[in-house]
C-alpha positions as a LaTeX table, in Angstrom:
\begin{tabular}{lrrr}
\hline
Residue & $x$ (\AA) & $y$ (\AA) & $z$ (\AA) \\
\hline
Unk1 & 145.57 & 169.05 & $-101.53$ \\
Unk2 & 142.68 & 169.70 & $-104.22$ \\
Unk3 & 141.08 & 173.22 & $-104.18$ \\
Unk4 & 137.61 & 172.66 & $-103.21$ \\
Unk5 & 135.58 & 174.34 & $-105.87$ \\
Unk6 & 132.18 & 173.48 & $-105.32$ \\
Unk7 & 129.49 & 173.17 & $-102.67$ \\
Unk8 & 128.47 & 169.92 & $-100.99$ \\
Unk9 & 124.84 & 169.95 & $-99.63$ \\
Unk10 & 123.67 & 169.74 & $-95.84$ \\
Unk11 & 122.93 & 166.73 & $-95.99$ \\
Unk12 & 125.93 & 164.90 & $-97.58$ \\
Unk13 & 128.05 & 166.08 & $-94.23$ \\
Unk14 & 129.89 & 163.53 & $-92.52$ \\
Unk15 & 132.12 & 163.23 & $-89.55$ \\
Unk16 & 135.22 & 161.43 & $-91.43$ \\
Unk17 & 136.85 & 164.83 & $-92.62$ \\
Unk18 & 136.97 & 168.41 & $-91.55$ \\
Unk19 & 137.77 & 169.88 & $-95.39$ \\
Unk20 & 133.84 & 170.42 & $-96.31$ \\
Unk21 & 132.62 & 173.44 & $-98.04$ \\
Unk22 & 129.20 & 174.68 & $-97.81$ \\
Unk23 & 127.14 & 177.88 & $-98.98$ \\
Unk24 & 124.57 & 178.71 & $-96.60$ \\
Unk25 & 121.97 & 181.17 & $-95.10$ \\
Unk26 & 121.65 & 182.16 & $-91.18$ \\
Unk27 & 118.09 & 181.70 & $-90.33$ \\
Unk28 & 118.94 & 182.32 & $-86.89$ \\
Unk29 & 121.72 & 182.75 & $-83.83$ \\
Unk30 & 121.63 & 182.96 & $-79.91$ \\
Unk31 & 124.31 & 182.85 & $-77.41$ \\
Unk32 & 123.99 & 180.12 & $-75.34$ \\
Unk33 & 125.18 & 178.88 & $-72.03$ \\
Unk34 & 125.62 & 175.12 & $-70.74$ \\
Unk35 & 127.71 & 173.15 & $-67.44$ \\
Unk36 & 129.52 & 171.27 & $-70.61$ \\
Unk37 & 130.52 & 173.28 & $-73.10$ \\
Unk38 & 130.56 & 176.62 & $-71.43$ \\
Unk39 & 129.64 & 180.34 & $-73.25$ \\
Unk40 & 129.11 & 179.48 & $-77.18$ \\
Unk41 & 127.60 & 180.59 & $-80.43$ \\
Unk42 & 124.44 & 178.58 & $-81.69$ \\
Unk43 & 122.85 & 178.86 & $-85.40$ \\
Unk44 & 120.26 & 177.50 & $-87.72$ \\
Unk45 & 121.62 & 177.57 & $-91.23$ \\
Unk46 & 120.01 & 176.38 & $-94.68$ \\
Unk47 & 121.50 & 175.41 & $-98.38$ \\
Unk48 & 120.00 & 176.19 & $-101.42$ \\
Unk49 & 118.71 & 172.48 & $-101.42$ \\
Unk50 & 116.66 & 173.75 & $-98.39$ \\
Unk51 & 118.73 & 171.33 & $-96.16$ \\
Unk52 & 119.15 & 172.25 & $-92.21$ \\
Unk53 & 121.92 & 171.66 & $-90.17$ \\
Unk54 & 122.32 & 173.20 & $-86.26$ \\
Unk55 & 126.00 & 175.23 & $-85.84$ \\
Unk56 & 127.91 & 176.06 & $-82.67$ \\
Unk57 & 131.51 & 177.88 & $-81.78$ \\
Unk58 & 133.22 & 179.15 & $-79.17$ \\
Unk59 & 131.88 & 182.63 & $-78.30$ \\
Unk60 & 135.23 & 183.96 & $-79.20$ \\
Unk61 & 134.31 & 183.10 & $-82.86$ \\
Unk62 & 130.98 & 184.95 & $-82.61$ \\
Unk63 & 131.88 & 187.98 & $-83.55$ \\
Unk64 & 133.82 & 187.24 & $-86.22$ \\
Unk65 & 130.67 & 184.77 & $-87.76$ \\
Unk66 & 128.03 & 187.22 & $-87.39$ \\
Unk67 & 130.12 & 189.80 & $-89.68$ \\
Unk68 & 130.18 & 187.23 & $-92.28$ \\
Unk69 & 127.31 & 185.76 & $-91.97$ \\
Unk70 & 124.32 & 188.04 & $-90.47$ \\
Unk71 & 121.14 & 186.65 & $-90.22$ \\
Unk72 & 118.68 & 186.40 & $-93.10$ \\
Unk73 & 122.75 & 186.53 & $-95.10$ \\
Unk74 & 124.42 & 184.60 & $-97.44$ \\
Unk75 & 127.94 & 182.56 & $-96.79$ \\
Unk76 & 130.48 & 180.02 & $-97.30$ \\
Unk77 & 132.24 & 178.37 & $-94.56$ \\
Unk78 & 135.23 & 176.12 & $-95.30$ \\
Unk79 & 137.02 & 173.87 & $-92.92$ \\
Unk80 & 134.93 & 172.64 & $-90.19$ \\
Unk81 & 134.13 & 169.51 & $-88.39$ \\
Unk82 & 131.35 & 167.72 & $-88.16$ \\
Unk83 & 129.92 & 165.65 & $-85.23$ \\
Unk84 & 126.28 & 163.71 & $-83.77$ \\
Unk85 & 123.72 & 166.14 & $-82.77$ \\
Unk86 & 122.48 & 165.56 & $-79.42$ \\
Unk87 & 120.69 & 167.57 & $-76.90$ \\
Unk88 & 117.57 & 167.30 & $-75.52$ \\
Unk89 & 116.01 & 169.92 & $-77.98$ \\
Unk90 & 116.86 & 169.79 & $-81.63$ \\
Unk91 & 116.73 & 172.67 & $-83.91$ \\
Unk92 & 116.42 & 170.29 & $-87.16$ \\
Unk93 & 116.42 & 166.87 & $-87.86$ \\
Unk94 & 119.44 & 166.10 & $-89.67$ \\
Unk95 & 121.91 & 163.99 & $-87.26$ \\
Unk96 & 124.85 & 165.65 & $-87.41$ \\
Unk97 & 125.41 & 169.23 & $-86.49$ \\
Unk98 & 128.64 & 171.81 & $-87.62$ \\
Unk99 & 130.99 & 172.92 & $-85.41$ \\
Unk100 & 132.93 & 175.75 & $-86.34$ \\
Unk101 & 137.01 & 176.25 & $-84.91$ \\
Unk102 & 139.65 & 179.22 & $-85.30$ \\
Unk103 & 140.90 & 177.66 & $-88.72$ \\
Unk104 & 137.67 & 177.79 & $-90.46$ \\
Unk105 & 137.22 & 180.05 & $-93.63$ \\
Unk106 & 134.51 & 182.41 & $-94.01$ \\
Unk107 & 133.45 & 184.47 & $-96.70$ \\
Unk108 & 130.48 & 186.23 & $-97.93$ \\
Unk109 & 128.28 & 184.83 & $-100.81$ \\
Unk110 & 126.88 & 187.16 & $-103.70$ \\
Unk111 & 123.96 & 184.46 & $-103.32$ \\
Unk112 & 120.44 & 186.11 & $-102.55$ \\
Unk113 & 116.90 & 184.19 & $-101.93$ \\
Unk114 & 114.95 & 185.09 & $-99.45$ \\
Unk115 & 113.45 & 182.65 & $-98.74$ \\
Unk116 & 112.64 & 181.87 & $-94.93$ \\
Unk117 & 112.75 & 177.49 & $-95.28$ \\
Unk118 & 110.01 & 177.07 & $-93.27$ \\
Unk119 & 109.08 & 173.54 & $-92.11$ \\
Unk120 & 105.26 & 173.44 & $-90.68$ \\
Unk121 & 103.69 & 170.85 & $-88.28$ \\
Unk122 & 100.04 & 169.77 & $-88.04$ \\
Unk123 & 98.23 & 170.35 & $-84.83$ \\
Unk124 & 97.87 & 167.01 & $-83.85$ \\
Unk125 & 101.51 & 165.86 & $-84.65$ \\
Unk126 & 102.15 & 168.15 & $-81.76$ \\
Unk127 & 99.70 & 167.32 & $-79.36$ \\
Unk128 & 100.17 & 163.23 & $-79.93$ \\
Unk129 & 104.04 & 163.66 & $-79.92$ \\
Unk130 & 104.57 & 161.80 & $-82.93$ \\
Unk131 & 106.02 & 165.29 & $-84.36$ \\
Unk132 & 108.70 & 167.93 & $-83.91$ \\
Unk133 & 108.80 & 170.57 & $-86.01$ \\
Unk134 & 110.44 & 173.86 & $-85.52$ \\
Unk135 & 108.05 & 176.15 & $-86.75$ \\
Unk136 & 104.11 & 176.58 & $-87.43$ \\
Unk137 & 101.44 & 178.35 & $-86.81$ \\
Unk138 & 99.19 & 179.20 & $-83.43$ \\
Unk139 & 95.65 & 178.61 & $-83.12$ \\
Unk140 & 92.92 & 179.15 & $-80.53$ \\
Unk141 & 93.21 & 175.04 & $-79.95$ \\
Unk142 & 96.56 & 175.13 & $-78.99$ \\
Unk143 & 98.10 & 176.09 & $-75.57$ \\
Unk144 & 101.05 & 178.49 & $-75.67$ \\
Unk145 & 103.40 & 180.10 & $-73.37$ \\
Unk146 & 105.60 & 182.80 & $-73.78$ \\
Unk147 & 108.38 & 184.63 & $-71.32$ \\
Unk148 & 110.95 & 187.26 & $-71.46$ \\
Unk149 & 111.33 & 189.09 & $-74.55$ \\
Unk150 & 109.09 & 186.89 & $-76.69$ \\
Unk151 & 106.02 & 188.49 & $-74.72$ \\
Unk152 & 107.19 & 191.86 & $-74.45$ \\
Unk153 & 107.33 & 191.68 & $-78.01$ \\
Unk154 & 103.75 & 190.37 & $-78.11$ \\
Unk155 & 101.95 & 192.12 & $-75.36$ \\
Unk156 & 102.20 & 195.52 & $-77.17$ \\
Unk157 & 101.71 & 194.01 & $-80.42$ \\
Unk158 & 97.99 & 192.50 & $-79.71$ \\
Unk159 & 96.85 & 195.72 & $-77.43$ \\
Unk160 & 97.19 & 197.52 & $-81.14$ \\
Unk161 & 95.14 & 194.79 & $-82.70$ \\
Unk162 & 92.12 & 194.41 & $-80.39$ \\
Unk163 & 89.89 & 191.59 & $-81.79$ \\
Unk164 & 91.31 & 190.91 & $-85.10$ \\
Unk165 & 93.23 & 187.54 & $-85.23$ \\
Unk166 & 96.63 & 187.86 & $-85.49$ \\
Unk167 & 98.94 & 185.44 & $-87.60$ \\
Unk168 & 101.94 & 184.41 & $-84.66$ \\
Unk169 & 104.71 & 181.98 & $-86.29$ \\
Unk170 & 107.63 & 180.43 & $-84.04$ \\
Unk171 & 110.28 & 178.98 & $-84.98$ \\
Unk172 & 112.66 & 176.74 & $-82.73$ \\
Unk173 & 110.64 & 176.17 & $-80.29$ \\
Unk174 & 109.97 & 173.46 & $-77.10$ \\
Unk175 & 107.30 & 171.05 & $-76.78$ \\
Unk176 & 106.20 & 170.16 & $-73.16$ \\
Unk177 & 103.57 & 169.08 & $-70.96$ \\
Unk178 & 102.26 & 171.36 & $-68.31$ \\
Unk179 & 99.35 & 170.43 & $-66.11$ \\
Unk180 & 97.87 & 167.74 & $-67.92$ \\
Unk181 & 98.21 & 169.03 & $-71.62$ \\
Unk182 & 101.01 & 169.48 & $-74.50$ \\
Unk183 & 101.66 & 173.28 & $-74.75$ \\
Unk184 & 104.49 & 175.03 & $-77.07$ \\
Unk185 & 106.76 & 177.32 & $-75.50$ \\
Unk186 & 109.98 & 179.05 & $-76.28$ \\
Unk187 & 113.32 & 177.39 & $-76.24$ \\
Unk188 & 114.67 & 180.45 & $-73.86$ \\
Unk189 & 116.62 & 182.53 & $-76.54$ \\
Unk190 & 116.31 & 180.04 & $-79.24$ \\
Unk191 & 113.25 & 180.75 & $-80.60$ \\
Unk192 & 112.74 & 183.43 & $-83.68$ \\
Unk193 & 108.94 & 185.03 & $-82.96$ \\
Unk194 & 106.57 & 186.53 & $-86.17$ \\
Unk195 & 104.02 & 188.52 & $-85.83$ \\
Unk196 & 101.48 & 188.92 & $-89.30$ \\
Unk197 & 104.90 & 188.02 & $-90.96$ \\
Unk198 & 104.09 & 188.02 & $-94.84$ \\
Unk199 & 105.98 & 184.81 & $-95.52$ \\
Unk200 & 106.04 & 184.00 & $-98.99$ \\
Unk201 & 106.65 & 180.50 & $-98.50$ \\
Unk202 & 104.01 & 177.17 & $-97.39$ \\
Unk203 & 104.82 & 174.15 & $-96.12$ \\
Unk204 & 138.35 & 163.39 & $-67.92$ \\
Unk205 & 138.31 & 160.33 & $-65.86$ \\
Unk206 & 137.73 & 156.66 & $-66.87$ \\
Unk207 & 135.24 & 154.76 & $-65.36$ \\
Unk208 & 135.75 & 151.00 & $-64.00$ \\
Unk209 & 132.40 & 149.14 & $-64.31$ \\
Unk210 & 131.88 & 145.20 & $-62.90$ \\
Unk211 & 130.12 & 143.80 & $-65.94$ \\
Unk212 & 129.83 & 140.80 & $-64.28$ \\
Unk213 & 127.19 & 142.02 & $-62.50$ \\
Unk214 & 125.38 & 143.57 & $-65.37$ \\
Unk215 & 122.28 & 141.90 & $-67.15$ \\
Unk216 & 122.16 & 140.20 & $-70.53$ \\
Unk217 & 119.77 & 142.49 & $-72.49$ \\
Unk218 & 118.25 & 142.27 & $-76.14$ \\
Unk219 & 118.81 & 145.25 & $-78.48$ \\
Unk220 & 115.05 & 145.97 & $-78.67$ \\
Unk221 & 115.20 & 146.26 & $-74.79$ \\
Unk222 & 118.22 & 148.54 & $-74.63$ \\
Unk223 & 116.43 & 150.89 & $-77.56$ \\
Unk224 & 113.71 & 151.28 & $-75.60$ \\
Unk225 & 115.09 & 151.99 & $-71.72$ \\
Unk226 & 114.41 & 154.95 & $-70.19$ \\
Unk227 & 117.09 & 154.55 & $-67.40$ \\
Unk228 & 120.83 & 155.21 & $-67.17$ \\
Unk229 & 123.05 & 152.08 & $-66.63$ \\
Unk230 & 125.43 & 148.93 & $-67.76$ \\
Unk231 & 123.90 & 145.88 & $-69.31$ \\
Unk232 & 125.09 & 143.40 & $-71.91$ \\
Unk233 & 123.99 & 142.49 & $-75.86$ \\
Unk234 & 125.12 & 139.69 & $-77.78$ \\
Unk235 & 125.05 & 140.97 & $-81.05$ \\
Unk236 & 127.06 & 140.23 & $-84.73$ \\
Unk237 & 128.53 & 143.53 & $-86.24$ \\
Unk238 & 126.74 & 143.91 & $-89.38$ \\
Unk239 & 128.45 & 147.14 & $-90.97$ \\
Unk240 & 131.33 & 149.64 & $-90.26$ \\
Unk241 & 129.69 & 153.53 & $-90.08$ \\
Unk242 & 131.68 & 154.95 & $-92.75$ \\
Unk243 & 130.02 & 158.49 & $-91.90$ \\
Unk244 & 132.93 & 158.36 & $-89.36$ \\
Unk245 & 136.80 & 157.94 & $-89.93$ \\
Unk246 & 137.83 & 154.66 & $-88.17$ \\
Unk247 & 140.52 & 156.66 & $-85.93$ \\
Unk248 & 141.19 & 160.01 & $-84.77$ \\
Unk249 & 144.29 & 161.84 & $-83.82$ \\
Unk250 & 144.93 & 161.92 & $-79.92$ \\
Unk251 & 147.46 & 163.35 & $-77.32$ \\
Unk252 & 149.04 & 159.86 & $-75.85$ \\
Unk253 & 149.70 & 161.21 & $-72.68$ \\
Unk254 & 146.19 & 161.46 & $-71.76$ \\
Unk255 & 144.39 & 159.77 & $-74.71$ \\
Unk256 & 142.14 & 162.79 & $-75.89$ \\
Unk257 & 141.37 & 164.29 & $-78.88$ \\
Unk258 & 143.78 & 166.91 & $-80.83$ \\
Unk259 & 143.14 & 169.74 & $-82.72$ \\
Unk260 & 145.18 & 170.61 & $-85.79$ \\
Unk261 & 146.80 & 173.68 & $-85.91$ \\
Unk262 & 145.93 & 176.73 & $-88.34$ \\
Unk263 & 147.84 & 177.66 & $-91.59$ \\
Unk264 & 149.73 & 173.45 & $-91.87$ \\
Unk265 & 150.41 & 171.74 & $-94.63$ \\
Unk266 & 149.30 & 168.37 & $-93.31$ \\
Unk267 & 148.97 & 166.62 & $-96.43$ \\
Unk268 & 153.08 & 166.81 & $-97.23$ \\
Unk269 & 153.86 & 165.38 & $-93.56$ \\
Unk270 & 154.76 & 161.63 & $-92.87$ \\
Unk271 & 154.75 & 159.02 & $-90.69$ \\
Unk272 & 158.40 & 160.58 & $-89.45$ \\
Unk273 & 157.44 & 164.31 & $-89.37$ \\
Unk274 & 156.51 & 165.56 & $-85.89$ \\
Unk275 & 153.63 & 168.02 & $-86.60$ \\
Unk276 & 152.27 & 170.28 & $-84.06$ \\
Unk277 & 148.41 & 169.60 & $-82.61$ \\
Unk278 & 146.40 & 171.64 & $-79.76$ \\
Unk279 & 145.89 & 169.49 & $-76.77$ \\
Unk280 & 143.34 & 171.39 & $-74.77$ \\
Unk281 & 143.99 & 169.14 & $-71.30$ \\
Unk282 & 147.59 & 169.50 & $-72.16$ \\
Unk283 & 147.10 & 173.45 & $-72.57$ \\
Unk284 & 149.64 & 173.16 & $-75.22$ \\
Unk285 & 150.88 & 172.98 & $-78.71$ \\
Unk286 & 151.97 & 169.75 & $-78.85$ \\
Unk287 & 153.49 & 166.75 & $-81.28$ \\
Unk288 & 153.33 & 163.81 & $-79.09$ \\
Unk289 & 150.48 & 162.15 & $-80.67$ \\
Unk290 & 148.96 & 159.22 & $-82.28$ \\
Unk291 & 145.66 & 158.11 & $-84.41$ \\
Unk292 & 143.67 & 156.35 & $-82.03$ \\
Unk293 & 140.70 & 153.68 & $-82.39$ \\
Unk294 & 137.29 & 155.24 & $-83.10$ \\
Unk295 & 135.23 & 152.51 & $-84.61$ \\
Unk296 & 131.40 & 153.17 & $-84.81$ \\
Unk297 & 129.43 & 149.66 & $-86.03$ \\
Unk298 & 125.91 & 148.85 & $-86.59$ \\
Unk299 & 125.21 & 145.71 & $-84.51$ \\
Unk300 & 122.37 & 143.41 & $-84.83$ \\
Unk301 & 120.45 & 140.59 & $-82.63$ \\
Unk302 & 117.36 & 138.72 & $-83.53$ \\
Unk303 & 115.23 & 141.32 & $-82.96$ \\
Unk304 & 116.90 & 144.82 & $-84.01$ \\
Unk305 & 119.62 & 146.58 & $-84.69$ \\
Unk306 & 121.95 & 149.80 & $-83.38$ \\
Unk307 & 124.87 & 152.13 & $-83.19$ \\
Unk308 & 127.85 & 151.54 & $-81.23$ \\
Unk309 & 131.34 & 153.12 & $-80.39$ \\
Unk310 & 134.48 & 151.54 & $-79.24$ \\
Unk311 & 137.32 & 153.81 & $-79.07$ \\
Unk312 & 140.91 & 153.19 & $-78.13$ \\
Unk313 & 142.16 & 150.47 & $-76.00$ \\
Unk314 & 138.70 & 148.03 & $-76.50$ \\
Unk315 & 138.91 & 148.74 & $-80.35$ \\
Unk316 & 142.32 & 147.66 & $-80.12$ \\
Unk317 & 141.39 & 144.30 & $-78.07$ \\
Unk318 & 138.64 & 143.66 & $-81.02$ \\
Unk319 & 140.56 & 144.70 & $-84.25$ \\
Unk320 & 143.48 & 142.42 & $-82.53$ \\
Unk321 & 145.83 & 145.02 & $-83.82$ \\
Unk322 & 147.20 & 148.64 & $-82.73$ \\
Unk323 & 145.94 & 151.82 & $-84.66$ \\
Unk324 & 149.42 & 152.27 & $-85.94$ \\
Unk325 & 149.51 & 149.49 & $-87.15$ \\
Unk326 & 147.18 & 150.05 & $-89.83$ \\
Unk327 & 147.73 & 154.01 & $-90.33$ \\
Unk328 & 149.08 & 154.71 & $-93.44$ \\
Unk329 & 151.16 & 157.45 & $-92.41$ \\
Unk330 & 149.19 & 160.46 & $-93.91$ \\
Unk331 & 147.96 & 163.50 & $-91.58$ \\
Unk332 & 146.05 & 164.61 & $-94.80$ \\
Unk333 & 142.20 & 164.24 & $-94.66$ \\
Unk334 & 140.13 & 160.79 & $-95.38$ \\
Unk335 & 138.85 & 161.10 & $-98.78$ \\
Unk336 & 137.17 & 157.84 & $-99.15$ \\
Unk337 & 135.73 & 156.32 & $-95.58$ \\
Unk338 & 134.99 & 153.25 & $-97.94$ \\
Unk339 & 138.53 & 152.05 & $-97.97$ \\
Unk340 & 139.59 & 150.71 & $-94.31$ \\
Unk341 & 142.43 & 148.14 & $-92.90$ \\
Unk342 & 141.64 & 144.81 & $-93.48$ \\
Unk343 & 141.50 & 143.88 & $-90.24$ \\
Unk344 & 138.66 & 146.55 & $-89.63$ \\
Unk345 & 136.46 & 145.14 & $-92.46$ \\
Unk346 & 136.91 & 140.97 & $-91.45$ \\
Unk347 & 134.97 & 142.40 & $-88.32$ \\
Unk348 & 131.53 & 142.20 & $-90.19$ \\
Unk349 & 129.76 & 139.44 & $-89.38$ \\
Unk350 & 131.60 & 138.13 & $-86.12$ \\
Unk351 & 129.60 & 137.84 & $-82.90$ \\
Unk352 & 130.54 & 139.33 & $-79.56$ \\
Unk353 & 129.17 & 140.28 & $-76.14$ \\
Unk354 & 129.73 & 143.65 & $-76.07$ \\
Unk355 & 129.34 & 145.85 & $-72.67$ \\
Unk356 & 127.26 & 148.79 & $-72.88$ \\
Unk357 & 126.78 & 152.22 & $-71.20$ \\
Unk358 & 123.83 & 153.80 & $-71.24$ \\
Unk359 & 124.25 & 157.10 & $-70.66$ \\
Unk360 & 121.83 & 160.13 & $-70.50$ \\
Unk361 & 122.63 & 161.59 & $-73.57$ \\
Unk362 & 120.87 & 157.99 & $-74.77$ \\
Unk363 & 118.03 & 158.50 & $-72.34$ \\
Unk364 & 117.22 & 162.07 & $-72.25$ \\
Unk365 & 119.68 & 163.82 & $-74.88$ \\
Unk366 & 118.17 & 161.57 & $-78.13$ \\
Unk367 & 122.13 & 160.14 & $-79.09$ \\
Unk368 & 121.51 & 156.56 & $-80.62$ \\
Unk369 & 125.15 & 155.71 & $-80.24$ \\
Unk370 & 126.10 & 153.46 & $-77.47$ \\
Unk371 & 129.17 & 153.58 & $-75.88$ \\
Unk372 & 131.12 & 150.25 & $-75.55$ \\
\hline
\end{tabular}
């Protein structure tokens, strides 16, 4: 395994590996609580290119990130994975977001700019909705709500200054419409709040669907539904993703992904080695496993195109072939998502009627892959 040396910008993050190595700033960090993924650790980080990308972990982790990497700090992180960014609200644009495990690395950086990476949004990019930006300014023209400890903190803060105007930057914040009008608000402890800042810087369980009772629909019209169900496209694949590795490593008693343990020397192991991965259903350390199908393709009809994802057994009827069949063996990481199987690559430019679920992190959570 190479010794990663340098650092590899925001931006050029993709979900085929997990051995990335970034240098970044904390511009900000909440714990956060959801029915999914439970108690966890959210952050806003920037590169020196002034690239964005969101970051969660477990809350366990949270202590041990925040005395590497502070706010307003300097750090590297080694050794993470990287996967879509979904969620109804989105701290930055890019569309992938960093999640952070027990074997990452984290050191600090002798790095220092202080620079805040602001991003600001034009009045009327907000109010027309053809804009989300996480921070900019407030004027009189503007509605704005604020609750909890973002108007303690203000309520004090214009008492002092009477009728002089006073300079009120948020970052991370929601966009809604109450009564009528667009109105910014904050994203409940999300949102970072400024006050005459001097900022030196401008600008489980499977379901069984009957397809046969699901409509025929074009791409253009599943892009643009607003409702959660089944339907079918008849589409010709017209590239393999290679921001993803075609397979992943799963437990094959129930299917789901692994995690690789801490402190292994994957890259020596073969095909006839037995190493050891978490299986978090199984509750175990475990070495029954297997790389499993996780193809994502961009499809196309006559009228547009889209992402999809087909993942074990339906890969496996469309690649005609087993994963293990065309796994070379190596637990080490994918260095080059350009070279795939054969049999993966003759699937550009075949046609298919693919099934589709719509799901609502398609309608409400912004995802643009579609499950197959």
């Amino acid at each position: 395994m190479s010794k990663m040396t340098t650092f590899v910008p925001l931006t050029k993050l993709r979900p085929f590996k997990d051995n990335w190595r970034v240098q970044v700033k904390c511009l900000h960090s909440w714990k956060q609580n959801t029915p999914f993924a439970g108690d966890t650790f959210e952050m806003v980080l920037a590169d020196q290119w002034e690239y964005k990308i969101h970051a969660t972990c477990k809350r366990s982790l949270m202590q041990r990130v925040q005395r590497v990497i502070p706010i307003d700090s300097w750090g590297v992180i080694e050794h993470f994975t990287v996967t879509a960014a979904g969620g109804q609200y989105r701290t930055t644009n890019y569309r992938y977001k960093m999640v952070i495990a027990e074997d990452v690395v984290l050191s600090c950086s002798v790095l220092v700019d202080d620079k805040h990476f602001l991003s600001f949004a034009h009045y009327n990019e907000i109010e027309n909705g053809t804009k989300k930006k996480t921070a900019f300014f407030i004027g009189n023209n503007l509605p704005c709500c604020l609750w909890g400890k973002y108007a303690e903190q203000l309520e004090p803060f214009s008492d002092a200054s009477k009728d002089q105007a006073i300079i009120c930057l948020i970052r991370f914040v929601k966009i809604k419409e109450s009564r009528g009008e667009v109105q910014i608000t904050n994203a409940f402890d999300a949102s970072r709040l400024f006050l005459n800042a001097m900022i030196p810087e401008k600008d489980g369980k499977r379901i069984i669907y009957n397809w046969n009772d699901s409509d025929i629909k074009t791409i253009s019209q599943v892009v643009e539904t607003n409702q959660v169900e089944i339907c079918k496209i008849i589409c010709t694949i017209e590239a393999i993703d290679i921001d993803w590795s075609w397979f992943y490593f799963g437990c094959n008693r129930h299917q789901k992904g692994v995690n690789k343990i801490p402190k292994i020397d994957y890259g020596r192991m073969t095909k006839n080695d037995k190493p050891l991965f978490r299986c978090e259903l199984c509750r175990s350390n475990i070495t029954n496993v297997g790389p499993k199908f996780n193809l994502h393709l961009v499809v196309k009809d006559d009228f547009a195109t889209c992402n999809v994802m087909l993942l074990g057994s339906i890969g496996k009827s469309i690649v005609g072939v087993v994963s293990e069949e065309l796994w070379d063996g190596s637990y080490e990481e994918i260095e080059d998502p350009k070279i795939l199987p054969e049999p993966i690559l003759s699937l550009v430019g075949k046609s298919f009627c693919f099934g589709l679920s719509i799901t609502s992190d398609n309608v409400t959570n912004g995802s643009d892959i579609l499950l197959i």
